[in-house]
MARDO-719879 format. One record per residue (C-alpha): x, y, z; residue in one letter. Coordinates in steps of 0.001 Angstrom, whole numbers, plus 524288, in hexadecimal, padded with zeros to 5 digits. Each point is the difference from the previous one (the first is absolute). Layout:
REM MARDO-719879
XYZA/...
***
This chain:
REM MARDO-719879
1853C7FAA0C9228X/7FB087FBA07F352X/7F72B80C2F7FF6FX/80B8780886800DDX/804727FBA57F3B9X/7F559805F47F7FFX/8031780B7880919X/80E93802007FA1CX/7FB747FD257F2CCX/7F64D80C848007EX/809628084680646X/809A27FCC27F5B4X/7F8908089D7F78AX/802DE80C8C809E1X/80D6C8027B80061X/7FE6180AEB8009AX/800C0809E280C31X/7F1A780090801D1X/801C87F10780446X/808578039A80AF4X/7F87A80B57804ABX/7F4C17F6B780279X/8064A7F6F480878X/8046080A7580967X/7F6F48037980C45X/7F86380B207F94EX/7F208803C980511X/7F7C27FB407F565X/7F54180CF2801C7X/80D0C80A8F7FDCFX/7FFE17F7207F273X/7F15D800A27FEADX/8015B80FFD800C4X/80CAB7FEDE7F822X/7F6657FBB37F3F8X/7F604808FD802AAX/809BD80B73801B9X/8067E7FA467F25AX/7FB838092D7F1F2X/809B97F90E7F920X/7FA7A7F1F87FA88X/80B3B7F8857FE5DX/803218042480EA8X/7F3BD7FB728059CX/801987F38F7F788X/80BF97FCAC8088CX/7FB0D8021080BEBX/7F43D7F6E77FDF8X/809AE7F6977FBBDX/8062C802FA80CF7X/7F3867FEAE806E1X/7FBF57F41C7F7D1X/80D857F8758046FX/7FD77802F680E95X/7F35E7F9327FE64X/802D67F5C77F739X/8030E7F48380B90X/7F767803E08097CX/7F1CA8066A7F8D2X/801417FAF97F17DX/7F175807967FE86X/8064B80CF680305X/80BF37FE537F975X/7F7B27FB227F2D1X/7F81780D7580305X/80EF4807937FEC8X/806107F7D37F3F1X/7F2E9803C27F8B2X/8005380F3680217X/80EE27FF077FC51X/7FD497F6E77F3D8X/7F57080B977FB4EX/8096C807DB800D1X/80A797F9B47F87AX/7F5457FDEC7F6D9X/7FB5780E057FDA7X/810C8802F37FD74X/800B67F3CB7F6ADX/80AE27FD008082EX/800C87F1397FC13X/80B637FA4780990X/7F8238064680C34X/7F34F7F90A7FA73X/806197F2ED7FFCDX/805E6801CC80E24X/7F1DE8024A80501X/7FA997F5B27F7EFX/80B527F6CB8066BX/7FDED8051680E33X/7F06F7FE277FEA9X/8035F7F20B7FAAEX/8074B7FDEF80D98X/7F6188073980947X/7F35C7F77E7F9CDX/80A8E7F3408006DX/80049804028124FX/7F0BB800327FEFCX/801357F2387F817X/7F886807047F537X/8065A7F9767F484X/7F658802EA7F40EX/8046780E6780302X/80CD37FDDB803F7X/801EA7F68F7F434X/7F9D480C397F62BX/80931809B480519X/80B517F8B680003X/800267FE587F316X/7FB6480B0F7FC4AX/80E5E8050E804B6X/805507F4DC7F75DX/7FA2D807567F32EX/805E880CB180403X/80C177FD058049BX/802377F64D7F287X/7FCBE80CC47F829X/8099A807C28081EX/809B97F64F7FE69X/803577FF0780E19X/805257F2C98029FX/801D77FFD880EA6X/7F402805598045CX/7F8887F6717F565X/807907F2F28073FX/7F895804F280B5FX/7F4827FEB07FBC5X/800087F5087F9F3X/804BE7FB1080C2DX/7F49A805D680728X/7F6027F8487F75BX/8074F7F4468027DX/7FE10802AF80D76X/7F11B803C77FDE6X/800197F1ED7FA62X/804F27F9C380972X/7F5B780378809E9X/7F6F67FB2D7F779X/807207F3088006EX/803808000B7F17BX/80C2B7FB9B7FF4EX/800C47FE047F118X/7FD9280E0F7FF23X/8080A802DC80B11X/80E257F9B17F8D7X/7FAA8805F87F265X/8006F80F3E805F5X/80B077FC5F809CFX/808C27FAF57F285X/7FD7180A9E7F801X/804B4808EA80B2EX/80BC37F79E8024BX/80445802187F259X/7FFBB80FF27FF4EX/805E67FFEC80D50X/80BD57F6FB7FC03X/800E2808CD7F2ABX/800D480C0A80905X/80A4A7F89B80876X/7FDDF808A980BB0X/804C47F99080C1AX/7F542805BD80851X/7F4777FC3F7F83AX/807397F2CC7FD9EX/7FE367FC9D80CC8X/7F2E6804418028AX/7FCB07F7797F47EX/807687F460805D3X/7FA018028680DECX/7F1ED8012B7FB4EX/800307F2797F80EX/805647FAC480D1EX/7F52D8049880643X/7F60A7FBAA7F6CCX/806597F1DC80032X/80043800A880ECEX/7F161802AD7FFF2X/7FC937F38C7F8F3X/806A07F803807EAX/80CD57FE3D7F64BX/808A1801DF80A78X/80D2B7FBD67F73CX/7FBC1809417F52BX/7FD998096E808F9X/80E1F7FFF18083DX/805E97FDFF7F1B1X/7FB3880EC37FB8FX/8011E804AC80F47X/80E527FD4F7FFEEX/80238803647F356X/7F9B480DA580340X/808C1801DB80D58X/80C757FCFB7F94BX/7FF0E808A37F3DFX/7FAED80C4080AD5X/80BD57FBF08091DX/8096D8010B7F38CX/7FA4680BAE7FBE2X/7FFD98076D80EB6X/7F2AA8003A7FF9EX/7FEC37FE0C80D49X/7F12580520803CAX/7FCC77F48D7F46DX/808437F49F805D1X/7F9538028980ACDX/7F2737FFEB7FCF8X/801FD7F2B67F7EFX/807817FB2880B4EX/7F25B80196807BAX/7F8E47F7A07F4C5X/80B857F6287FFC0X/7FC497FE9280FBFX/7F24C7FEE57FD9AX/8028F7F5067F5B8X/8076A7F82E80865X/7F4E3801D280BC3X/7F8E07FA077F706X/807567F5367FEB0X/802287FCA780D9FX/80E30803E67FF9DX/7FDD18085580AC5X/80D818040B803A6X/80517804A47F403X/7F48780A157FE1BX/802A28052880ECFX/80C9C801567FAC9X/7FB30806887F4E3X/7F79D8091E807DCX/80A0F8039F808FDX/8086A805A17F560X/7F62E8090C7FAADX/7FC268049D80DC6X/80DA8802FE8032CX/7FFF9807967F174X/7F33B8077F80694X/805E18047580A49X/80C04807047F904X/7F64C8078F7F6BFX/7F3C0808BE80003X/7F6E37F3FD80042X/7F063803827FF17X/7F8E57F9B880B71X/7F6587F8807F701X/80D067F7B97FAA6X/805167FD8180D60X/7F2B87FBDD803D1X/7FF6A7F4F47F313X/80D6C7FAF980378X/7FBD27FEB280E5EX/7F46F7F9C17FBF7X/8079A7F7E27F860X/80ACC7FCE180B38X/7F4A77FD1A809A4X/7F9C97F7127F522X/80C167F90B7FE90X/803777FC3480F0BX/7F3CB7FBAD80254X/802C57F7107F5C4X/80BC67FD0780711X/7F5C07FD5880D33X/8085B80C5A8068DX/7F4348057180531X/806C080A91807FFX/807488057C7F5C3X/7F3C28006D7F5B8X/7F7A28068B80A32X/80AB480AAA802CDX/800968035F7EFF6X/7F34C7FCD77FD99X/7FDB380ABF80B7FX/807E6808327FA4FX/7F9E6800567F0B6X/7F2A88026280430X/805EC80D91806E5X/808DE8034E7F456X/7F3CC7FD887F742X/7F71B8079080957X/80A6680AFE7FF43X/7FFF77FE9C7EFABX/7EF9E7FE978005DX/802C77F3D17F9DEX/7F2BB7F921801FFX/803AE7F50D7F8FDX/80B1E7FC4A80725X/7FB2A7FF9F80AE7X/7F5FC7F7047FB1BX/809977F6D37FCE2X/806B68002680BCAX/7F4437FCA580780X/7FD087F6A67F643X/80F1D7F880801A4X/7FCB08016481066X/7F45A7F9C07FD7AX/805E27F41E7F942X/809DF8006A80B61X/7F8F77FDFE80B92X/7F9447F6E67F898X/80D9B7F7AC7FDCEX/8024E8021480E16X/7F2087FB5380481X/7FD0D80C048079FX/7F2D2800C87F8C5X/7FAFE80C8480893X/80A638078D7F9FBX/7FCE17FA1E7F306X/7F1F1804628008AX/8035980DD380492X/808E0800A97F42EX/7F7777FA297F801X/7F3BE80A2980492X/80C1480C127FD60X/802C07F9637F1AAX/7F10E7FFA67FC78X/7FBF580E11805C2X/809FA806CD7F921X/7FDAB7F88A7F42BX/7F0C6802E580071X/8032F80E678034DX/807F4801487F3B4X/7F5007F78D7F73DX/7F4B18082A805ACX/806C880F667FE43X/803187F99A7F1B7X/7F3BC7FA937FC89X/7F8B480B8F80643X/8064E80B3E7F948X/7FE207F6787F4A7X/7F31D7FEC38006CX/7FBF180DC78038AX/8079C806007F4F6X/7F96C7F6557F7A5X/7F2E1804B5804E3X/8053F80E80800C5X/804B47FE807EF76X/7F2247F9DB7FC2AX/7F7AC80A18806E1X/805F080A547FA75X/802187FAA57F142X/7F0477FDAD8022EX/7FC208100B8061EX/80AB7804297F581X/7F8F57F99A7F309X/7F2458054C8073BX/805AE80D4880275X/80515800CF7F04EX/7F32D7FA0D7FBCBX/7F96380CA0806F0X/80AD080A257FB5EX/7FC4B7FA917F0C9X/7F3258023F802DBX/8009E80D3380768X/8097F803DB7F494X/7F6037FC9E7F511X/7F512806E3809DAX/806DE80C728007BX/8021E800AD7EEA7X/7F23A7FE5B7FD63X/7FAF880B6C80A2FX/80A38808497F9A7X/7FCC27FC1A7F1EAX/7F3218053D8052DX/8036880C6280613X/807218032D7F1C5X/7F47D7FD9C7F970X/7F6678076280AA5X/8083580B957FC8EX/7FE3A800EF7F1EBX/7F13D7FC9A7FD93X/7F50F80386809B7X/7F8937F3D57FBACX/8099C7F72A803B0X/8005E8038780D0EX/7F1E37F968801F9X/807467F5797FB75X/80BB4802EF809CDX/7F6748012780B30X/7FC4A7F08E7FDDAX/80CE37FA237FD75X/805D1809AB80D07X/7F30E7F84980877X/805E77F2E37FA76X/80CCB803DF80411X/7FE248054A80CD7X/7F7397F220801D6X/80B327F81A7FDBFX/807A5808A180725X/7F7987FE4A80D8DX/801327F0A37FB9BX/80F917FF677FDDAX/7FE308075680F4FX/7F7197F6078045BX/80B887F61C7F935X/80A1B8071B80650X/7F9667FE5C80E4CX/7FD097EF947FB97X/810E48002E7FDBBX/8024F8074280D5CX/7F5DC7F44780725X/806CB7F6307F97FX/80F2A8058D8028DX/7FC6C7FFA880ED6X/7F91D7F2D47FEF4X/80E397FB147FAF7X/807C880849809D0X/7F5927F92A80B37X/803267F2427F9F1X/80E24803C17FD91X/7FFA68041B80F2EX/7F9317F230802D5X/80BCB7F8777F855X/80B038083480669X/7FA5C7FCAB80E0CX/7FDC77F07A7FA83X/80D137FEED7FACDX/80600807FB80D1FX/7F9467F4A180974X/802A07F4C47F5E0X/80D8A8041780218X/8021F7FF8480C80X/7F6857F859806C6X/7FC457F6E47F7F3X/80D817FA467FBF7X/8071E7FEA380E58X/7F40E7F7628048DX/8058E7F5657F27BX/80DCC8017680368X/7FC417FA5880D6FX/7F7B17F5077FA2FX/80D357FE257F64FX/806037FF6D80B5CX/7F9DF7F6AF80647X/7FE287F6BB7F55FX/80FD8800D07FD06X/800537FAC680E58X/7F4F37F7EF801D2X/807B17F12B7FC0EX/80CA38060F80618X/800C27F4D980B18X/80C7780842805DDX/7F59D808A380550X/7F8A07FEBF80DBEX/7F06A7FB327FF6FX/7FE5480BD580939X/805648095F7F513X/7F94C7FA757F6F0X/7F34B800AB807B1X/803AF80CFA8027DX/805358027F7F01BX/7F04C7FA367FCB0X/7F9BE80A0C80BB5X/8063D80D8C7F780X/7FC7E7FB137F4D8X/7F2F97FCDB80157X/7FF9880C87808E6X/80452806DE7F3CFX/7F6CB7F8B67F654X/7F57B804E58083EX/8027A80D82800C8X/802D37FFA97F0D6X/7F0747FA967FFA5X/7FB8480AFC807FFX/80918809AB7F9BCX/7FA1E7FB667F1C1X/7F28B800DA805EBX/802998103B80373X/8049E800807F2CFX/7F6087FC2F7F8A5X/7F541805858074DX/807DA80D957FE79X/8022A7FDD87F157X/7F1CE7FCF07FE01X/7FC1E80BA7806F7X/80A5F808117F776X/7FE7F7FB067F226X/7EED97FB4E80063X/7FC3E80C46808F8X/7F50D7F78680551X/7F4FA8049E8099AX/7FEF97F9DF80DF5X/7F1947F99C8048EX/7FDC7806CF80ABEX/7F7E47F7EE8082FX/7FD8C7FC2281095X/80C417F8C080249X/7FEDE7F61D80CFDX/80C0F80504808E2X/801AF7F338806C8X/800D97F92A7F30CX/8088E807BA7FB09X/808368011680B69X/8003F7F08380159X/803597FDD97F314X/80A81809BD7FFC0X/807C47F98C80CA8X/7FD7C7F3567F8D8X/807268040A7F4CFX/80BAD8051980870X/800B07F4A480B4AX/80C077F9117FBA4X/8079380B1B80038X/7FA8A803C480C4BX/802D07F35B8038DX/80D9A7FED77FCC3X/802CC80CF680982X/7F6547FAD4809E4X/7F8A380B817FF8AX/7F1A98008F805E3X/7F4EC807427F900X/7F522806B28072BX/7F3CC8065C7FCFCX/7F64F808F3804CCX/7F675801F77F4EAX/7F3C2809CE8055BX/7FA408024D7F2BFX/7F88B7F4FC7F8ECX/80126804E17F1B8X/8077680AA97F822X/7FD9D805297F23EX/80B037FD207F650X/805027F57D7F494X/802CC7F3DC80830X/80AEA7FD817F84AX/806D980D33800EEX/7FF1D7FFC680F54X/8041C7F1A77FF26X/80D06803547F8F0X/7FF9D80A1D8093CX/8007B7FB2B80D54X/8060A7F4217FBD0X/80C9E809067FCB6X/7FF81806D880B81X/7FF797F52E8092AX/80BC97FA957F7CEX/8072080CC280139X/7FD767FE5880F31X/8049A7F2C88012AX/80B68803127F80DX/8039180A5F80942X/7FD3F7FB2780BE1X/809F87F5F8808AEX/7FCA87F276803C5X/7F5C17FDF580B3EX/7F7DC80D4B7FDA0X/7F237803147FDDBX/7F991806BF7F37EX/7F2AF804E28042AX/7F43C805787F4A7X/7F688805B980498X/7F483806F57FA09X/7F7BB80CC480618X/7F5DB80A437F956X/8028280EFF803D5X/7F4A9809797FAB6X/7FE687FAA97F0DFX/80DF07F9407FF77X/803127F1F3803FFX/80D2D7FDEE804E8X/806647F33C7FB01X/80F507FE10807CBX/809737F7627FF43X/80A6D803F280D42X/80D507F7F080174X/80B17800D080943X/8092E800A07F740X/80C58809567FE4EX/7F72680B3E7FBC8X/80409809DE7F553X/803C980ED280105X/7F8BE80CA87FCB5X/808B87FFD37F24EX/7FDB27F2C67FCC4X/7EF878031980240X/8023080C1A7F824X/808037F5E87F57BX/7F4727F6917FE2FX/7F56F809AD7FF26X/8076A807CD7F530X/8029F7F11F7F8C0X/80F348034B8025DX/802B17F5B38082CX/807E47F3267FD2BX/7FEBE7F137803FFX/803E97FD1F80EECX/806837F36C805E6X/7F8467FA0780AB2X/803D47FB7180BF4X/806A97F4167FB43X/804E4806237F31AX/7F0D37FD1B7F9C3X/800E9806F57F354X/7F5A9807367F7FFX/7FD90806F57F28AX/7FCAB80D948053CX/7F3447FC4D7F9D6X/7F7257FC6080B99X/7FB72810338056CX/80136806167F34EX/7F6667F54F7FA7AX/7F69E801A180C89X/7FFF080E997FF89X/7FE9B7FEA87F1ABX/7F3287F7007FF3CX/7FAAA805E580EA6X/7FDD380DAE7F424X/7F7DC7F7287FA2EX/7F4487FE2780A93X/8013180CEE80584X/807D47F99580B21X/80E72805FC803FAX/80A557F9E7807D8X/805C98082E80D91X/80C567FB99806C3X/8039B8019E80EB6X/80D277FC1A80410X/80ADF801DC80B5DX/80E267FA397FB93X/801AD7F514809E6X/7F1207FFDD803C8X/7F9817F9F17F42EX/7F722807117F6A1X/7F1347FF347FB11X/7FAC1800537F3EDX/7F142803CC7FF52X/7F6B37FEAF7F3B4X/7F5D080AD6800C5X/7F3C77FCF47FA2BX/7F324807B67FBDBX/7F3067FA33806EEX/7F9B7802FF7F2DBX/
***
């Protein structure tokens, strides 16, 4: 709720129709080829306005990416008022992605223009905005000092509306540090001075803050109260799904205060599908967050830890796209600054190139005995010429020696994401649990077993990893040398035995061939992924059987399972390096990394990888190998 604040205090800015037309239901791509269609500037300028507001609570990147084009082109019309409002609404979308350097800069920014223009009401909200940007930040010195000097334009103004806004936002500031009297003091002074004024939609939303202040107070019944008045408001008007979704959130919070379980499940139920409906990620964060702390209060710690697992995955999900597209447009800006000042550095060049040949060719015209001296400087030319080429092919090495490395960090940060993070919210998990004594020594055994399941795969995962990076970024040769199959075989179950274990899975082995020619630790990594892939795949009580046999001038190394088998498209998926990370049998999990790593390093001893599998049957995987 406190978020939606900042929320009315940027849309206060758009009263204007444009506002309106972005809250309705309208396919964002008929807006898209609205703009494109557009010739007129100041046109186009509103609808990426439009297009910025639809954004601005759910992508603050893409909405930034809108307010920027529009700001240009309020810029390139002087049109002063329009600059400030993009200025403001970039101020609000960098303050969502908890940017505050850059939502602090733009912010005021607005303040400059709209004290130049005079414009009073618009100014209060900014200031208002930096108090808020403040107040993140934990500053509250800084926080009153911008909060005051709105308070005073706002009172000059004596607009009821804004007023109250002003009233409710110190309420909520007070509320966040825990000055719960100062807080219901501007709360109630807000509601009353809306309710006198019939500024109903306002009463309301303070009336939701006035709630949330007394939840946090313990005086439970008087914020239900509270609550129940604004939902009944909700349900007579045009209420957006995201709102309904807080106040349920808020309701749920509340009677689980109150230890009415039923009732917080049953509105906590129903916010996470209102905020589902809106695409309110956030919301539903918090929702699984408050269930979390619920089941807790009610001892049901399975519950707990499920909510717990939803709170931490959707919060990781959010962190990783953030930090990702963070990080790669970081990358993506310095690459190209870097081609950009080689590329000009080469144009000056070429440029000064090209004036001295024709400087030349002038004076070759004119006097025949120049032209001996023509003939030397044109060899000197056409010399650097074949070097700037030979220059030219060095830049096109090195731009796909970044775009191989940029390839290498995409696929790094991809399996970072998602497989390296679930394995630590299971160890969090765990260790949130671990001195709960509520909780069964048989769970907790069985907590200890999936987590040190999960460590383990994250050690074998790390190990693919690394051996594929290596291979990616160093471009190493492989010793080829005699390789002992039973050695390597032996070592390889070795290294997979307590998972076999855990399944109670029996290896076998039929090995006819004494030696094979390869990099021992290529075929290690090799087979030891395989027969982990077999495991993984197989049910409890089965049989994984290698084997090894020489055909002509190939030897034949196999690892066979009876496992659930895959399809003709999921054999044409791996061999194409299209295909994604599989559960196992009993929901084992992988990076995707294991056959795309095996095919990738088999390339590098003249050795290839075949699959033969029937869905239901099990499948084979065979290493073919050169005998020399």
């Amino acid at each position: 709720m406190y978020k939606k604040v900042y929320r009315i205090l940027c849309m206060l800015l758009f009263l204007i129709p444009a506002s309106a037309f972005c809250q309705q239901a309208i396919p964002i791509d008929s807006l898209l080829n609205a703009a494109d269609n557009e010739k007129a500037d100041t046109a186009r300028m509103k609808i990426y306005n439009t297009i910025a507001n639809y954004y601005l609570d759910n992508n603050a990147g893409k909405a930034i990416e809108y307010i920027e084009k529009a700001k240009e082109i309020a810029t390139n019309h002087k049109l002063a008022l329009n600059i400030a409002n993009n200025f403001y609404s970039l101020g609000y979308a960098y303050l969502v992605k908890a940017d505050y350097d850059k939502s602090l800069y733009n912010y005021q920014q607005s303040t400059f223009i709209y004290e130049q223009l005079k414009d009073s009401f618009r100014l209060s909200n900014a200031l208002l905005s930096i108090g808020n940007v403040y107040f993140d930040n934990k500053n509250a010195e800084k926080t009153n000092d911008y909060y005051d000097k709105a308070g005073v334009i706002i009172i000059a103004l004596n607009d009821t509306s804004q007023v109250c806004n002003y009233y409710d936002t110190r309420g909520i500031t007070y509320d966040q540090l825990g000055k719960y009297d100062s807080a219901l003091k501007y709360l109630n002074k807000a509601y009353s001075l809306a309710l006198k004024a019939n500024l109903v939609s306002n009463a309301m939303n303070t009336l939701s803050n006035i709630g949330l202040s007394y939840k946090h107070i313990n005086q439970t019944q008087k914020a239900i109260n509270c609550f129940d008045t604004v939902l009944q408001y909700y349900k007579k008007v045009n209420t957006p799904p995201d709102m309904y979704a807080s106040l349920y959130n808020n309701i749920g919070a509340a009677y689980s205060q109150a230890n009415n379980f039923d009732k917080a499940i049953a509105a906590f139920t129903n916010s996470i599908n209102l905020a589902t409906q809106a695409g309110s990620t956030s919301i539903v964060m918090e929702n699984y967050r408050n269930l979390s702390d619920m089941y807790g209060n009610m001892k049901n710690y399975e519950q707990q830890t499920v909510y717990l697992k939803k709170y931490y995955h959707l919060k990781d999900s959010i962190f990783t796209i953030d930090k990702s597209n963070q990080l790669t447009e970081l990358e993506s800006d310095y690459r190209i600054e870097k081609k950009n000042a080689e590329l000009t550095k080469k144009e000056a060049e070429v440029t000064k190139q090209k004036n001295q040949r024709n400087f030349l060719l002038i004076i070759a015209s004119s006097i025949f005995a120049v032209m001996l001296g023509f003939a030397f400087f044109y060899t000197r030319i056409r010399a650097k010429n074949k070097l700037l080429q030979q220059q030219n092919v060095q830049i096109s090495n090195q731009k796909n020696e970044l775009l191989t490395l940029n390839h290498v960090k995409d696929r790094l940060f991809s399996i970072i994401s998602h497989d390296l993070r679930n394995p630590l919210v299971t160890l969090r998990s765990y260790l949130t649990l671990a001195d709960n004594e509520g909780i069964s020594a048989e769970k907790k055994q069985m907590f200890k077993a999936q987590t040190m399941y999960a460590v383990s795969q994250t050690g074998d995962m790390l190990d693919n990893l690394l051996a594929w990076a290596n291979m990616q970024i160093k471009n190493t040769r492989p010793a080829i040398i005699p390789v002992n199959v039973q050695d390597l075989v032996a070592d390889a179950i070795s290294s997979v035995k307590p998972q076999a274990l855990q399944k109670q899975i029996e290896i076998e082995q039929q090995i006819f061939a004494e030696t094979i020619l390869g990099d021992y630790n290529i075929l290690m990594i090799a087979l030891r992924n395989l027969l982990t892939n077999a495991i993984k795949f197989s049910a409890e009580k089965k049989i994984v059987f290698i084997g090894s046999k020489k055909v002509n001038d190939r030897i034949y190394l196999s690892v066979k399972d009876e496992g659930i088998g895959l399809t003709e498209e999921q054999v044409i998926a791996i061999n194409t390096n299209d295909s994604n990370s599989t559960n196992g049998t009993k929901g084992e999990k992988g990076s995707g990394l294991g056959l795309f790593l095996i095919k990738e390093l088999l390339k590098n001893i003249n050795a290839s990888l075949l699959i033969e599998s029937v869905p239901g049957t099990g499948s084979t995987f065979i290493i073919s190998l050169p005998t020399r």
